[in-house]
N, C-alpha and C positions, 0 to 999 in steps of 0.2 A: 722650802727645802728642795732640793737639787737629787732625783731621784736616782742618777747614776754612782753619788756619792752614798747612799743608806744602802747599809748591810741585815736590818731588822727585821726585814719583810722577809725572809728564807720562808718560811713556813707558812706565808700568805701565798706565795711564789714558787709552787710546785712546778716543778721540770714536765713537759710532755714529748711524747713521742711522736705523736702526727706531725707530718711535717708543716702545715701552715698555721699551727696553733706551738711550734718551737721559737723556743729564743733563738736568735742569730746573735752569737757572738761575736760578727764580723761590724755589726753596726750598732749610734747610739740610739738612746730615746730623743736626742735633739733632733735625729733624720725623721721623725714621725711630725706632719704640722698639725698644728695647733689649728689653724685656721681651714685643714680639710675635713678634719674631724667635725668640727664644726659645721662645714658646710654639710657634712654628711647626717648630722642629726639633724641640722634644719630642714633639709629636704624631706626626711622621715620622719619629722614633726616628733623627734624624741623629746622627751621634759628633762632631759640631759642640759639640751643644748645653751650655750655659754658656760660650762662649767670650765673650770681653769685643767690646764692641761694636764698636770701631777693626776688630781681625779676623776677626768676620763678617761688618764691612758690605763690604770685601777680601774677602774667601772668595769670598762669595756672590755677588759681583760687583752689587752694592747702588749703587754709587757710579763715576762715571765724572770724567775731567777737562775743565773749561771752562773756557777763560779764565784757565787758570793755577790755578784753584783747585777744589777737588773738590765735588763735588753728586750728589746722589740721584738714580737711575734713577728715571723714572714709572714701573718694574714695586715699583720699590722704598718709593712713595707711594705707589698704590693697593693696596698688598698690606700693609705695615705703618708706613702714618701712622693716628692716632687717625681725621682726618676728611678722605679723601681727597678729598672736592669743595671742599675748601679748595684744593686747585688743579684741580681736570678736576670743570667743575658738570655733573651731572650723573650723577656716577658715582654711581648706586644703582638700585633694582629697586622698582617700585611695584606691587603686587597689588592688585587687585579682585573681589571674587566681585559678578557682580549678577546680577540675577533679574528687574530692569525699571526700569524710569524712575525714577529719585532714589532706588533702592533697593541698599544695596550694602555690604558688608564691605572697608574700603580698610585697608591695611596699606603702610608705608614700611619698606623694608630698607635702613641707613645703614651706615659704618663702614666698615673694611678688608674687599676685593672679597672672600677667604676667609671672612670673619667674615659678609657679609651674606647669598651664596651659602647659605652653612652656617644662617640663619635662617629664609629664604625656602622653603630646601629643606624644613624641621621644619614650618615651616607647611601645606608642600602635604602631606607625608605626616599629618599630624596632623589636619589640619580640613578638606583637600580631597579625598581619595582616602579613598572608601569600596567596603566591599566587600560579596559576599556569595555563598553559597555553594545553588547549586540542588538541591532537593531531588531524594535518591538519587545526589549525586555528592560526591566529595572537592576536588573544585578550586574556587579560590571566583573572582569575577568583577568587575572592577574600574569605576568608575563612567570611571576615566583609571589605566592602569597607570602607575606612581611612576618606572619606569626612563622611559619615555617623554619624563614631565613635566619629570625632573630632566635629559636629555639635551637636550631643546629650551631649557631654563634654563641650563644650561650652557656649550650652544654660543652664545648670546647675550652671554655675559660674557664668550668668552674671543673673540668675535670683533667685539665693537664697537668703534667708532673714541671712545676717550676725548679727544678733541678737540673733539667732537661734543657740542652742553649739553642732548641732550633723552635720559632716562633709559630706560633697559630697562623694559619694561610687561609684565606678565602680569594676563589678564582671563580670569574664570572666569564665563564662561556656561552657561546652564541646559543647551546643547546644544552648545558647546563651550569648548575654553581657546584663546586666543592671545598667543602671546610673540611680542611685535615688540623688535626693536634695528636701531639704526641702524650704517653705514648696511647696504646690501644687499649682494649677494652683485658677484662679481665680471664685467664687462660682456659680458667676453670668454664666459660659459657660456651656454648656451641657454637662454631661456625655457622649452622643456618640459623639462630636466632641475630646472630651479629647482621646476616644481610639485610635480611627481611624486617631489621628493628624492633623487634622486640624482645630483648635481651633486657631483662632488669638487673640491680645492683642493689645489696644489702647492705653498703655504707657508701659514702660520700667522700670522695678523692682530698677535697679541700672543704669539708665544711664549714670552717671561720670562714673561708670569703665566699662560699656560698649563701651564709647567712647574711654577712653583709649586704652580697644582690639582690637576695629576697627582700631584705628591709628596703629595699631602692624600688621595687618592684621589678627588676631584672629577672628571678629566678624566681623556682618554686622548692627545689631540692625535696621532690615527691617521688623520682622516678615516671614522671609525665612528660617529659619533654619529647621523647621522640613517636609517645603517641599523639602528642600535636602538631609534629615536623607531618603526619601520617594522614593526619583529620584533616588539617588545613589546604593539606596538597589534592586531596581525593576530596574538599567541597570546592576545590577551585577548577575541577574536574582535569589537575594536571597528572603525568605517568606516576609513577610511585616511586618513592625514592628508596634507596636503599645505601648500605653503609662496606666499607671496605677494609680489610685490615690484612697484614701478610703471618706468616707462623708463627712468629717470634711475639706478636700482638705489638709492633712499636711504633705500629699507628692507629689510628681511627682515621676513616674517607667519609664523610656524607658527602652524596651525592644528592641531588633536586634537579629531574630532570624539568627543562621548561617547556611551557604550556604548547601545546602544540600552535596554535592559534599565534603564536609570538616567534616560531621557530625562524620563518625569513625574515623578519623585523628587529629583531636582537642587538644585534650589531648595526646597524641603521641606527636604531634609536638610544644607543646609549656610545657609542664609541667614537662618533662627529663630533662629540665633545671636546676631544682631545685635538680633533683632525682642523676645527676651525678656531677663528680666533673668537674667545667671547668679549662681548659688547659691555658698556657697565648696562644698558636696559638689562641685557640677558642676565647679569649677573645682582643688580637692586629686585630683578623679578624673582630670581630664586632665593632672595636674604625675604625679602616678604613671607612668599611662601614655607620655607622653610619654620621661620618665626610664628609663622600664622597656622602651623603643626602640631612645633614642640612647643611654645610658648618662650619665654624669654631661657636666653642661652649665652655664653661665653664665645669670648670672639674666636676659640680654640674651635669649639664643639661648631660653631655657625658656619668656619672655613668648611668645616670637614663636611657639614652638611649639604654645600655648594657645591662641594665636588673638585674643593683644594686640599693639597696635602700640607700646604702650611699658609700663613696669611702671607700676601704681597699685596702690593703695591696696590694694582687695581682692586683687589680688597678692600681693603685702605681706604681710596678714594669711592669709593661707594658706599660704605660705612658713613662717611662724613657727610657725601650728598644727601644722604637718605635721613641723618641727624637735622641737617642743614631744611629739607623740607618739612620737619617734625613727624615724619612716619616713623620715624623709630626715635629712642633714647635711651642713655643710659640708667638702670637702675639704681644708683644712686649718683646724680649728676654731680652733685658738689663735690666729689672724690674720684674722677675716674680711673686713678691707680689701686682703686680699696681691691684686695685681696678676693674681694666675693664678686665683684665688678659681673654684670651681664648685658645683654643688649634685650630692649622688648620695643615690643610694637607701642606706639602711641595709643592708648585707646580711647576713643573719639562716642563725643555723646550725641545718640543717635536726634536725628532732627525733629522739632515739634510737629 
């Protein structure tokens, strides 16, 4: 059966009012795939996974009734349509590293809210979080500790208003980063608890897609996040960050100031990226690394990791050299157009 045609379900298919758990009448159950849902319970090891789409998109509660006829949850379009700003513009994450006037590494993270999270996040850990270790010690020292970064980027996704057409920002300055999303925080908290981060909240902006990130292991939707933006930065022994917003609350700023120890080096170490040309060594060293992080990845998620805003060319051709020496391969070789397609490390069995 063809779920957009059945009128039966009215009373299975309660109307709601939160907005990422509503029907969107503007879109079908066809814009929902089959094959990301999937991908999403196989990652989460759900005992769903492989069921036929009609009864997951049922399970999962994906689909609500309108008007007599059934439609996709907005948790259900920005988590698994191809191009979720085909309905909520806006819904993506724009990074910038800059280091001064018309000078700057820009990166757009597109696609389903799990899929771009999960790029953005490879980016900071891969091209933006460096580290280093002081002589006569074991611990080493972060320019922005990565639990931090990924906690302020997190709670920006799972608490913006996708209604709202202007995107999540992250802006990597030489002395600090700032994630803003709209809108701000709630009227009713106090301005000093909003600075100083510790302002809690008694529901959850988007809870369907915050549960979603939780099952990814993205999120926790505790009210923790920004005591870990707080712990992580103060055992890195960087400034302490704090959060901005203006009267109207129609935004939230986190700020993360960086480590003192990194303050001349910032700009040095991540902005020559842009300024030189890279090599395929420079660029098979960082698909290694990268790979040898997250473990096998999508050639989307790998670009973004390297520190491209989309695959080219030289991508391309490193990709193939790297298959061509068997350091890497495709996860399932005999089909490399299958929908679940990833790229992994060769792994090689150690010598007798």
């Amino acid at each position: 059966m063809h779920m957009d045609d059945k009128t039966e379900f009215n009373e299975e298919w309660p109307e709601y009012d939160r907005f990422d758990d509503s029907a969107n009448d503007e879109a079908s159950i066809d814009d929902i795939r089959w094959d990301l849902i999937n991908d999403h319970l196989a990652r989460t090891g759900s005992p769903l996974k492989g069921g036929d789409k009609d009864t997951l998109v049922r399970t999962m509660g994906l689909a609500r009734c309108i008007s007599g006829k059934i439609r996709p949850v907005n948790a259900g379009l920005l988590m698994f349509s191809d191009d979720p700003e085909k309905y909520f513009e806006g819904a993506r994450v724009e990074m910038s590293v800059v280091s001064g006037p018309g000078c700057s590494i820009d990166n757009v993270f597109e696609g389903p809210l799990g899929f771009q999270l999960g790029c953005a996040l490879g980016f900071v850990k891969n091209v933006v979080v460096r580290g280093k270790t002081q002589e006569g010690r074991n611990d080493r020292t972060y320019n922005w500790p990565y639990e931090s970064v990924k906690e302020a980027l997190v709670n920006a996704v799972c608490h913006k208003d996708y209604r709202i057409s202007e995107p999540i920002t992250v802006k990597v300055f030489p002395d600090r980063i700032e994630v803003m999303s709209f809108p701000g925080p709630d009227p009713r908290i106090p301005e000093e608890r909003v600075k100083d981060m510790t302002m809690r909240s008694s529901s959850l902006r988007n809870e369907r897609i915050t549960g979603f990130l939780r099952e990814m292991g993205l999120a926790e939707g505790r009210n923790t996040g920004m005591r870990k933006i707080t712990s992580a930065m103060e055992d890195n022994g960087s400034g302490r960050p704090f959060c901005e917003t203006d009267t109207g609350r129609t935004y939230l700023r986190t700020v993360l100031p960086v480590n003192e120890r990194f303050l001349d080096e910032t700009s040095e170490t991540l902005i020559p990226r842009k300024n030189r040309r890279n090599t395929s060594d420079d660029v098979k060293t960082r698909i290694m690394e990268a790979l040898g992080k997250e473990g096998c990845m999508t050639s989307k998620e790998l670009c973004a990791a390297v520190g491209y805003s989309n695959v080219n060319n030289l991508f391309r051709r490193c990709l193939a050299e790297l298959m061509e020496e068997r350091e890497i391969s495709f996860l399932y070789p005999l089909n490399p157009r299958d929908p679940r397609q990833k790229v992994c490390l060769v792994k090689r069995r150690p010598l007798a």
